[in-house]
C-alpha positions as CSV (number, residue, x, y, z in Angstrom):
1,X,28.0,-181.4,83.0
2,X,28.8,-183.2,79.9
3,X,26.1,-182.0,77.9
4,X,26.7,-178.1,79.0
5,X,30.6,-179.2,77.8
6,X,29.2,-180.0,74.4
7,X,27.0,-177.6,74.1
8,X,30.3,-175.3,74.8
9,X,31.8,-177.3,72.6
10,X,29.6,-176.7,69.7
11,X,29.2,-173.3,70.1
12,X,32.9,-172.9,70.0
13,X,33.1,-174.4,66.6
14,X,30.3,-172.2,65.1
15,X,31.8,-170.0,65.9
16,X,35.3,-170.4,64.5
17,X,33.2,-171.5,61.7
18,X,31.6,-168.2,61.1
19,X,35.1,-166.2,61.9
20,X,36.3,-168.6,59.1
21,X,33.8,-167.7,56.8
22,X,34.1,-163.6,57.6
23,X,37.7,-164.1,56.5
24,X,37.0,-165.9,53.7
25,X,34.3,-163.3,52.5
26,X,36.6,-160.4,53.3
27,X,39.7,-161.9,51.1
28,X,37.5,-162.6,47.9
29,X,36.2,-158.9,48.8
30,X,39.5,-157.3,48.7
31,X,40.7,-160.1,45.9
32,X,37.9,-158.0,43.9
33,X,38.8,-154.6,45.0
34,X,42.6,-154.9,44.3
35,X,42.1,-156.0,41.0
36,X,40.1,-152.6,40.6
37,X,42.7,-150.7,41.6
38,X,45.4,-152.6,39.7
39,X,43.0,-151.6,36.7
40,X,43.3,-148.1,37.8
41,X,39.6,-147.5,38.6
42,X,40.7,-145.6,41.7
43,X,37.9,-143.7,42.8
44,X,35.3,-146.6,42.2
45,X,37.8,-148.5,44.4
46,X,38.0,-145.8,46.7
47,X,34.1,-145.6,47.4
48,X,33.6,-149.1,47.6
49,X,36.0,-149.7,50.3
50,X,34.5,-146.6,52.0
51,X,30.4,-148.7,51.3
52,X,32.0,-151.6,52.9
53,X,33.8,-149.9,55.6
54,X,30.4,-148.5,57.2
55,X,28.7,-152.0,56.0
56,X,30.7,-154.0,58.3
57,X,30.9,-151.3,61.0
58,X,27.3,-151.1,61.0
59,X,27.4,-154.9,61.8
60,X,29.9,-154.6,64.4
61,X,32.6,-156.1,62.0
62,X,35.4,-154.2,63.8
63,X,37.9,-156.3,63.1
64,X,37.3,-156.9,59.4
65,X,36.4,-153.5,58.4
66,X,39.9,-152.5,60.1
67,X,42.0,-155.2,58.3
68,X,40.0,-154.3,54.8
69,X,40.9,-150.4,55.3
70,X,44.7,-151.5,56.2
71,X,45.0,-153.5,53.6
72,X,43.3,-151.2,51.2
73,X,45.6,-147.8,52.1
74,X,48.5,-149.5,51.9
75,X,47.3,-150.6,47.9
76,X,46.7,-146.9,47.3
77,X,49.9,-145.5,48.7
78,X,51.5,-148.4,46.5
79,X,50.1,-146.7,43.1
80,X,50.6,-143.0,44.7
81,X,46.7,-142.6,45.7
82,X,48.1,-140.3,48.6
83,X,44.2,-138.8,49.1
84,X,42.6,-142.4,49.4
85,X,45.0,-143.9,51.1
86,X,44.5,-141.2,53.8
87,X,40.8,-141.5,54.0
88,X,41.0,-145.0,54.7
89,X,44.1,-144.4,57.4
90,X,41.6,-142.4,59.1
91,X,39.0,-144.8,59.0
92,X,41.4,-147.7,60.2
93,X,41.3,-145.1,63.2
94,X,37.6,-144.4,63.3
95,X,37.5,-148.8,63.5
96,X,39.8,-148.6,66.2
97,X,38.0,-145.6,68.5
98,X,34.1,-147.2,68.1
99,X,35.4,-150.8,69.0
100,X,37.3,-149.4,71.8
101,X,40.4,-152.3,70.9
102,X,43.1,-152.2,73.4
103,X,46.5,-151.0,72.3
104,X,49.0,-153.7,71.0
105,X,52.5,-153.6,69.6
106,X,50.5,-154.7,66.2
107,X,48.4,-152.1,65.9
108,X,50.7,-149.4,66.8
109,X,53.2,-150.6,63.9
110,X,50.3,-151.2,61.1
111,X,49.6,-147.1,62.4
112,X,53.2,-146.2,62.4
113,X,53.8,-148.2,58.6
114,X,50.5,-145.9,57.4
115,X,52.3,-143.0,58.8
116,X,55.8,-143.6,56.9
117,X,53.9,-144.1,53.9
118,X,52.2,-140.6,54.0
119,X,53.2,-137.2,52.2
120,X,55.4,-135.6,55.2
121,X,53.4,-132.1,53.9
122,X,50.0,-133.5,53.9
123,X,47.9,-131.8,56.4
124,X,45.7,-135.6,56.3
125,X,49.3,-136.7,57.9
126,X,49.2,-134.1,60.9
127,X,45.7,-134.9,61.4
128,X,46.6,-138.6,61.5
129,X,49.1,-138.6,63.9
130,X,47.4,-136.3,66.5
131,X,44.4,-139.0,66.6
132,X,46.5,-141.7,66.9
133,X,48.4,-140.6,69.4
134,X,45.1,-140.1,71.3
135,X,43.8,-143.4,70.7
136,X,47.2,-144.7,71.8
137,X,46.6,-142.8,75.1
138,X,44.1,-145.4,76.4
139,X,42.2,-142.7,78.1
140,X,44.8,-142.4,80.3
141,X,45.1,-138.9,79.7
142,X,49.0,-139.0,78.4
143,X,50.3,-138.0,75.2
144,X,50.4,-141.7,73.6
145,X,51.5,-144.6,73.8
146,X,56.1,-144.2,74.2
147,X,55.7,-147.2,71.5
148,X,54.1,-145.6,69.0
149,X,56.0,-142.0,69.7
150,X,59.4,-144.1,69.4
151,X,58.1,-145.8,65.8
152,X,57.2,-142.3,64.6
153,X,60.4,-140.7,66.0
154,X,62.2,-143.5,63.8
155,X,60.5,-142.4,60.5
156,X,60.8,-139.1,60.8
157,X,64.4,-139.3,62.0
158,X,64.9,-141.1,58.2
159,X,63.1,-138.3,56.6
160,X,65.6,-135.8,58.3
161,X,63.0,-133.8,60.2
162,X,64.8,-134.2,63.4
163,X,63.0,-131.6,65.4
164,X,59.8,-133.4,65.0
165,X,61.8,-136.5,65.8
166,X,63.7,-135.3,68.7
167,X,59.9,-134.6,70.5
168,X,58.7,-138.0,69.7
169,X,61.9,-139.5,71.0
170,X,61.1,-137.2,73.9
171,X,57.7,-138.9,74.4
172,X,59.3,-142.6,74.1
173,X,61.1,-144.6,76.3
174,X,64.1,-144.6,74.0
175,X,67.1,-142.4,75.3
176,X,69.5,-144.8,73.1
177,X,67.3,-144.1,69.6
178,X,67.0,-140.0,70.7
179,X,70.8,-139.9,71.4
180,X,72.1,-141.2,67.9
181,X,69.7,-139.1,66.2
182,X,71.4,-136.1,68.0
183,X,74.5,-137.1,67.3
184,X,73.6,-137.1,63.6
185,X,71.6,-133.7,63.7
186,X,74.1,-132.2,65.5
187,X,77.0,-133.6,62.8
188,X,74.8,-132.7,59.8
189,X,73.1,-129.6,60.7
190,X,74.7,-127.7,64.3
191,X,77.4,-125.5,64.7
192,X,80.4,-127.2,66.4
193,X,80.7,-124.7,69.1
194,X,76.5,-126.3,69.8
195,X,77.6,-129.9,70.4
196,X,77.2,-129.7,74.2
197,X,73.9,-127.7,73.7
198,X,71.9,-130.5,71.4
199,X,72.3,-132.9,74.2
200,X,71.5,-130.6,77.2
201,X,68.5,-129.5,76.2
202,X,67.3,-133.6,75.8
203,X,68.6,-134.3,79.1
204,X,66.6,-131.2,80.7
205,X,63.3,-131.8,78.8
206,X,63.5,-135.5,79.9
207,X,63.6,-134.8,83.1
208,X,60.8,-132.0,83.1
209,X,58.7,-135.3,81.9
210,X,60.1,-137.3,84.8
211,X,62.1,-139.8,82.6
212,X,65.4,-140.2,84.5
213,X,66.4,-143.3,83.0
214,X,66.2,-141.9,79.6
215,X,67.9,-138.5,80.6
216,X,70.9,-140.5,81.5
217,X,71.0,-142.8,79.1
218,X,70.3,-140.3,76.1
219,X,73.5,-138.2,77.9
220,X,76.1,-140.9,78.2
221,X,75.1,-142.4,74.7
222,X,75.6,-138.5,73.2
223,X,78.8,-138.1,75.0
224,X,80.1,-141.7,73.9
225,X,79.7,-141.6,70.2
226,X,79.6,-137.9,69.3
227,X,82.8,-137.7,67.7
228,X,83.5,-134.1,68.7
229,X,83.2,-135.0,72.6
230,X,86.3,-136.3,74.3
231,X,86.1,-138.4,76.1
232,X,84.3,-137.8,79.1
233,X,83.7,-136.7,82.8
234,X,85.3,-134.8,83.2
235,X,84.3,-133.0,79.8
236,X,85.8,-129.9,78.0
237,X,82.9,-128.5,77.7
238,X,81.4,-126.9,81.4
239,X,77.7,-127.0,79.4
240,X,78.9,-130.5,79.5
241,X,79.6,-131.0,83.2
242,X,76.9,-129.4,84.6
243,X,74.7,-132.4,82.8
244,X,76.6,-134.9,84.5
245,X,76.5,-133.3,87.9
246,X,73.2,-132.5,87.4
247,X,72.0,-136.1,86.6
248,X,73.8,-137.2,89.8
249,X,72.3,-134.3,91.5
250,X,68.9,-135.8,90.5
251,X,69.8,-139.1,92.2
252,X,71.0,-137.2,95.3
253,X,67.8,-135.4,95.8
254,X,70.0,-132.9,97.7
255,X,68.4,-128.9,97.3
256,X,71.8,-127.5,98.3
257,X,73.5,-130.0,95.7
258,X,71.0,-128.6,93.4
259,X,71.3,-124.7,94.3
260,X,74.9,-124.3,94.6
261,X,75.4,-126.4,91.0
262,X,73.0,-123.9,89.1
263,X,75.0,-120.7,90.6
264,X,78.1,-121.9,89.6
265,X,77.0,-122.4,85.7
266,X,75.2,-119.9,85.5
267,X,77.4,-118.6,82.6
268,X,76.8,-121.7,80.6
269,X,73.2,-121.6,81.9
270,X,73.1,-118.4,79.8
271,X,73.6,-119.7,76.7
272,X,69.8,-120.5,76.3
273,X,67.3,-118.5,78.2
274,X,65.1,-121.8,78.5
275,X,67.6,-123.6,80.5
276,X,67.0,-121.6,84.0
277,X,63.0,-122.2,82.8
278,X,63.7,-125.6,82.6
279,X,65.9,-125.9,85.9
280,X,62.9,-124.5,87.6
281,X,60.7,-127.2,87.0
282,X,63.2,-129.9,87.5
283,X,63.6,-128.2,91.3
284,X,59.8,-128.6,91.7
285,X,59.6,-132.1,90.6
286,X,63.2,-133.9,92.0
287,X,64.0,-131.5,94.9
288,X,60.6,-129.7,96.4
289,X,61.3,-126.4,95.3
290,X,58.1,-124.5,95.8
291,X,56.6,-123.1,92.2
292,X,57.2,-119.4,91.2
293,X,54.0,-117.8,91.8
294,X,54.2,-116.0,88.5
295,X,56.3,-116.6,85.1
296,X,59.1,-114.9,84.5
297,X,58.1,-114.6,80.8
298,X,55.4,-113.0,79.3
299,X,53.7,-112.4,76.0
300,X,54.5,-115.0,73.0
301,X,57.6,-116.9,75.2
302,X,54.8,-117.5,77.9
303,X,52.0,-118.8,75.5
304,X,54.5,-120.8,74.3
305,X,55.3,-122.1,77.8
306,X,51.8,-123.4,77.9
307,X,51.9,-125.3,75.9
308,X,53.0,-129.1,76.3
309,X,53.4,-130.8,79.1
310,X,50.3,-130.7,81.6
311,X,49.1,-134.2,82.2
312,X,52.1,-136.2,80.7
313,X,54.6,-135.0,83.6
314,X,51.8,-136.8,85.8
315,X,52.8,-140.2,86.7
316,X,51.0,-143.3,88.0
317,X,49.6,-143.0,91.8
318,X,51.1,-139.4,92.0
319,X,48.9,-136.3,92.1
320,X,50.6,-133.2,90.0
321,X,52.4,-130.5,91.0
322,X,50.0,-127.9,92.5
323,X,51.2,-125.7,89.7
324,X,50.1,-126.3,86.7
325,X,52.0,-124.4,84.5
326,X,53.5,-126.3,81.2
327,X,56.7,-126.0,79.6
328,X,57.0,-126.0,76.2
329,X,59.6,-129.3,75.1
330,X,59.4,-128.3,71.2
């Protein structure tokens, strides 16, 4: 027993030994490489991180041929190398996907920081994101990780482009974030007689994706610090009351709560021909309405219908709706 201990032992030490000496060789490595690109010998710089990207991956150096790409984009988006700091991003990714790591708060904000620091036009960017958020996934079939859709919902709140935003926040488990970035887009870009309208549509969309924390939270933080929204319920604004009745509605799980309530606003309802689209899934998933056997929308409104949610409005130890027909939450 006490020699297999040292023997344990030993091995231990080797092998903090060796991890000691891997970090050791990658810092004088990217001591080397940073002084090339301080030098401005970017594409020299560029194709020897790429050598010793594959080097180490071809050694199963996972780790260290992640941490040297990280490193190394964030250098070239520091001198406005947009192209090479892009390439490696996506190899930070490619490191992440052949090791099969498992999603942590770490690696999600090192992904999200990449992100921030890329072109918002760059088609690398859209490319980026849409394999990260797969990686994020775990397999599990969703549309990423709520952490990393809540970190990229934040950046692209700052660079204004709140629609992209919004469908992040949508994604994330962050009703309080989604609801004072409303309020702002709403103040800076909507039409005040659209104030109830910003936040309904949240509210709905959240609860076609089953998030009925989030729904309500994202609705009573709106109607708290809009500054056009008196205080509230009763509200002004009927668009307005039917959210709160409906959110209570939800709770109930009553189908005559829910039937009577979407008669009676139908004139609000209206206002956006998704809403009643909307109201139909909700009745499927919170009150066993049966699914319309066909869409009432054809053409470009239905392809677009098809296009989001699928296996995110799935949730653990539940089997889906037996139809399968998306709505679209852009």
């Amino acid at each position: 027993m006490a020699a297999a201990a040292a023997a344990a032992a030993m091995a231990e030490q080797e092998s903090a030994r060796n991890g000691a000496r891997n970090r050791g060789g990658v810092q004088r490595v990217e001591g080397k490489l940073r002084a090339s690109v301080e030098k401005g010998d970017y594409y020299e710089a560029h194709q020897m991180y790429r050598t010793l990207f594959f080097r180490y991956m071809s050694q199963s150096k996972h780790a260290e041929a992640r941490e040297l790409m990280y490193s190394g984009a964030l250098l070239f988006f520091s001198h406005g190398q947009q192209n090479s700091a892009a390439d490696l991003s996506m190899l930070v990714l490619e490191s992440l996907e052949k090791a099969e790591v498992e999603v942590a708060d770490e690696l999600l904000e090192n992904l999200a920081k990449v992100f921030s620091l890329m072109d918002p036009n760059s088609p690398e960017r859209v490319a980026f994101v849409s394999r990260a958020l797969k990686w994020s996934s775990g397999g599990s079939g969703k549309l990423g990780h709520p952490r990393l859709h809540q970190l990229l919902a934040l950046t692209l709140w700052k660079e204004q482009n709140y629609c992209e935003s919004r469908y992040h926040f949508l994604h994330s488990a962050d009703g309080e974030g989604c609801a004072n970035m409303l309020v702002e887009y709403s103040t800076s870009r909507g039409f005040r007689s659209e104030v109830d309208m910003f936040v309904a549509q949240a509210v709905l969309q959240f609860l076609c994706l089953k998030n009925k924390s989030s729904a309500s939270v994202v609705f009573t933080t709106y109607t708290q610090k809009h500054p056009s929204i008196e205080d509230g319920p009763p509200f002004v604004e009927p668009l307005l009351n039917f959210i709160w009745f409906l959110l209570l509605a939800v709770d109930g799980g009553k189908l005559t709560v829910f039937t009577v309530l979407c008669e009676q606003y139908q004139p609000s309802l209206r206002r956006d021909p998704m809403y009643n689209e909307y109201l139909d899934r909700i009745g499927q998933l919170f009150f066993g309405v049966p699914p319309k056997q066909t869409s009432s929308y054809g053409g470009l409104l239905g392809n677009l219908l098809s296009s989001l949610m699928g296996s995110s409005e799935q949730e653990e130890g539940e089997e889906s709706p037996s139809d399968g027909s998306p709505i679209e939450l852009d």
